[in-house]
N, C-alpha and C positions, 0 to 999 in steps of 0.2 A: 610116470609111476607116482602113484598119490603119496608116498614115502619120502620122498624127493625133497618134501617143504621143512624136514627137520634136520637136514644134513646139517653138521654143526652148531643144535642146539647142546646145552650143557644139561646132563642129566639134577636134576634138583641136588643140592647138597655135595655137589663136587666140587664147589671152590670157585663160583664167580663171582660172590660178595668180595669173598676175600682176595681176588686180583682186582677189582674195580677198587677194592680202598688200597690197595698196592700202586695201581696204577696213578691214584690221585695224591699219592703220599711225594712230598717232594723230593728227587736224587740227594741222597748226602754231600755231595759237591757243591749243587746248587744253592743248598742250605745254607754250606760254608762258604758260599758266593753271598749272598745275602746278608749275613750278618757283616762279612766285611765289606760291606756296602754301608752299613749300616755304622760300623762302626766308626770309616771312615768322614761320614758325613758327621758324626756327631762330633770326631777331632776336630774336622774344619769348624763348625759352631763354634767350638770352646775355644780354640784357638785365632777365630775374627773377632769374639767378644774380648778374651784377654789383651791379643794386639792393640784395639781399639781402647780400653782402660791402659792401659798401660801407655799409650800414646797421648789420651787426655791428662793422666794424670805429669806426665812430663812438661806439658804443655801448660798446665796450670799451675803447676809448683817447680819445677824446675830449670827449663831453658823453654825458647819460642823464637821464631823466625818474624822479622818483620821488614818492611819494605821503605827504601825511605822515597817519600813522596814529593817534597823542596828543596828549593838551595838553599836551605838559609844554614846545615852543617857543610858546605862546600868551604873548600875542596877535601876533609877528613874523610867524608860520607858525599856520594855524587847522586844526584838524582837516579833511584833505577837500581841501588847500589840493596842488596838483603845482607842482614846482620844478624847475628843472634844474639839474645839478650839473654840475660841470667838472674832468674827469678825469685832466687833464694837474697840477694839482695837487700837490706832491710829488713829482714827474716832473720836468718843465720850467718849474716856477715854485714860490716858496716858500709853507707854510701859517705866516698871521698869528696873531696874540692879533685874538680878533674876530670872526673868520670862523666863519660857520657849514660845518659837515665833516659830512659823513656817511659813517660808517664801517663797517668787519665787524666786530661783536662777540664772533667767535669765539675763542678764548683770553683771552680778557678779563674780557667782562663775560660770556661764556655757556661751555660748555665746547668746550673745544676741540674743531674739527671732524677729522674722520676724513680721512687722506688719499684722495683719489678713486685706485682702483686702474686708473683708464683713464687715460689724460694725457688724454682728449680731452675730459673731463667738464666741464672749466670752459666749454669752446667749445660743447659741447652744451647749459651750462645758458643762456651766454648766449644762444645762438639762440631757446631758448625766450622768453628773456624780452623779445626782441623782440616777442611775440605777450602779453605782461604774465602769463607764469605767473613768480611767484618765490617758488614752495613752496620751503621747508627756507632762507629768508633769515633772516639775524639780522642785518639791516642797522639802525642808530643814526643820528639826526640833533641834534647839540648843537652848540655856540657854545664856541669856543676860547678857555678864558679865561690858560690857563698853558703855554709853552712849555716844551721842558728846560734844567733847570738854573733854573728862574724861581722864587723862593719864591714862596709864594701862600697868603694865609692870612685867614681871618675872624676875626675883624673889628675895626677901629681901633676909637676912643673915637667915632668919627660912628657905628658900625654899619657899616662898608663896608667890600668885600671891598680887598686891597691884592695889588700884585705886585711884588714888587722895591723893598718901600716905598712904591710907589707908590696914590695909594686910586685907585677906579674908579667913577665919578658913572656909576652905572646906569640913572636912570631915564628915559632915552631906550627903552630896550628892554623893561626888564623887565616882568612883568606886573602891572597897577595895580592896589596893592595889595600888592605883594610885598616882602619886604625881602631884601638881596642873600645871606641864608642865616642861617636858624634855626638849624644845625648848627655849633659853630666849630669848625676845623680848623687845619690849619700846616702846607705841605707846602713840600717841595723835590722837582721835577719831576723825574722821572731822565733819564738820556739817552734819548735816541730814544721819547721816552713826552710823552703830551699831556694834562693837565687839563681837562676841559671841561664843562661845566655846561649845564642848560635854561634859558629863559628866565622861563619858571614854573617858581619857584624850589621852591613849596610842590608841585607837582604834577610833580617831576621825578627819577625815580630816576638818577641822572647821578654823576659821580667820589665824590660823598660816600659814596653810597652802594653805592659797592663797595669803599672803602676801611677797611679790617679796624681795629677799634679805634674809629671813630666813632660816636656813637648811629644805633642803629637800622640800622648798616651789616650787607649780607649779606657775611660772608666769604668770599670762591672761596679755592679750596684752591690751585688752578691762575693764579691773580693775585691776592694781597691790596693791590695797591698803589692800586686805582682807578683809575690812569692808564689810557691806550690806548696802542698801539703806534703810531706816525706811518704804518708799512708798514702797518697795516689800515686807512686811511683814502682812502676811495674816490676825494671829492671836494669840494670848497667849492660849496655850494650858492648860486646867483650871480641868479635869475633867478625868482619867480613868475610863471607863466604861465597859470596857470588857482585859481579861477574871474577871471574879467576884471575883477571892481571889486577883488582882491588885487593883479591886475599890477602888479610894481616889480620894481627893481632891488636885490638885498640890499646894499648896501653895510655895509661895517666902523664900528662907533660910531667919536665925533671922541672918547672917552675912552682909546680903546686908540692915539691918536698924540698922546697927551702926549709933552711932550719930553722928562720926567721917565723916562719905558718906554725911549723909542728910547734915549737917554745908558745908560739900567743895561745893555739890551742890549747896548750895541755894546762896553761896558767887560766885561761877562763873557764878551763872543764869542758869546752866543747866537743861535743862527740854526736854522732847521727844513732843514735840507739837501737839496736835490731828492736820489731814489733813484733811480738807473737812467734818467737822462735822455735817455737815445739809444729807449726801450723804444718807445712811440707809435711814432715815424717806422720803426724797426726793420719794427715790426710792418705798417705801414702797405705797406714795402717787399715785406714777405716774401706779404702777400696782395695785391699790384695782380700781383707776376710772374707767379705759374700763371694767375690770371685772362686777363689777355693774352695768355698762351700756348694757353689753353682757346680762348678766344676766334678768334684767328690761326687754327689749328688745325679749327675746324669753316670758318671762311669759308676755308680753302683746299681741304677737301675739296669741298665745295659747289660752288668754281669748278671744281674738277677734273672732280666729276657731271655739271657741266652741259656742261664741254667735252665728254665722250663722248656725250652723247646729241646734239650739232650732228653730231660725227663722222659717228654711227647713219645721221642723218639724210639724209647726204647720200650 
């Protein structure tokens, strides 16, 4: 029947535009599948950039993991042994005679580093080193024996080292067997500069040994004094944490709070001065605002998307 070829067509005007754009209009479910899809990806965003700030900025101003590489702090620190150091240091609290520091040995005891020609470079090495690359480091860990302005000199009629007159009963620390230095020396600390030694005395290339004129010392051309500068010291290393039968706490020998140190100090004025004590919180300040504002900023476009698609909707 020549009739046959229209079975099922829609008479004009009854309603198949309007189920084709019905059909093509998304389920309300599916909607609401989608935007929380959508939403959720954007938490995760906001939330791996804040982790990641929030990670650098701890790393940079507040505490950091480091590795010790020599024996030359054995047996306090064992080769192998990670510590954590505390960055605020020289910032918003003083560095002691005692403390162990870990510092940049650039202009010092290595040659001076090249200015990075990007400003950005220091923020890009630390990001990296969030992930443990720290190629081109010339980072030091020693034990604060001499602040500035401290004589410090080897050694009285016992063999032991003295500060301010004072002698120093080592052998809580040092490595057994050691004696508190083969080398004799006689220093007067300069300002803003810090004396500091290994613990293993025999296995420590430390201030003797970059101090020009002592046996066996290498001369820099670029620092002959052996000191450090207080401003290259990262942090007082405060905390072993791995491997787990190390775990302790470093505290300061009871030899460095003679009474004898504290009276010379406080009669010469000696003190390590915090640097730029506003610097941590500054910093602290200056990365939570774009973050917030980043953040603000996608969850209102997000509510804006979605208000227009209820709009659409309806």
């Amino acid at each position: 029947m020549e009739g046959d070829g229209l079975i099922g067509d829609e008479v004009p005007g009854t309603g198949t535009d309007e189920d084709a754009a019905a059909a093509e209009r998304p389920e309300p479910g599916n909607e609401k599948a989608a935007a929380k899809r959508g939403s959720w990806m954007t938490e995760m965003v906001v939330l791996v950039i804040v982790a990641l700030t929030i990670a650098l900025t701890i790393k940079t101003y507040v505490v950091q993991p480091f590795q010790i590489p020599t024996a030359s702090m054995e047996n306090t620190l064992l080769v192998g042994d990670k510590v954590l150091v505390d960055k605020l240091v020289g910032h918003l609290s003083q560095i002691h005679r005692g403390d162990i520091v870990v510092f940049n040995g650039a202009g010092s005891w290595d040659p001076p580093a090249a200015s990075p020609g990007n400003p950005l470079d220091r923020l890009y090495r630390n990001f990296l080193g969030l992930f443990g690359d720290d190629s081109g480091q010339t980072d030091y860990i020693k034990r604060v024996i001499g602040l500035p302005g401290d004589h410090v000199r080897c050694c009285n009629a016992q063999g032991l080292l003295t500060v301010n007159g004072v002698p120093l009963h080592e052998s809580s620390y040092l490595y057994p067997g050691s004696v508190p230095s083969a080398i004799k020396f006689n220093i007067v600390v300069p300002p803003g500069r810090l004396w500091v030694m290994g613990d293993n005395r025999e296995d420590s290339e430390d201030s003797r040994f970059h101090r020009c004129g002592l046996p066996g010392a290498v001369c820099e051309a670029w620092d002959p004094s052996g000191t450090i500068p207080e401003s290259m010291v990262i942090g007082r290393a405060f905390l072993i944490v791995w491997p787990p039968s190390q775990f302790r706490h470093l505290s300061v020998p009871a030899t460095f709070d003679q009474a004898g140190l504290r009276s010379a100090a406080a009669a010469a004025g000696l003190r390590a001065e915090p640097a730029y004590p506003a610097l941590p919180l500054a910093a602290g300040a200056v990365v939570a605002v774009p973050v917030a504002l980043i953040e603000r900023r996608i969850r209102l476009r997000c509510s804006r998307a979605l208000s227009l698609r209820r709009s659409g909707k309806r």
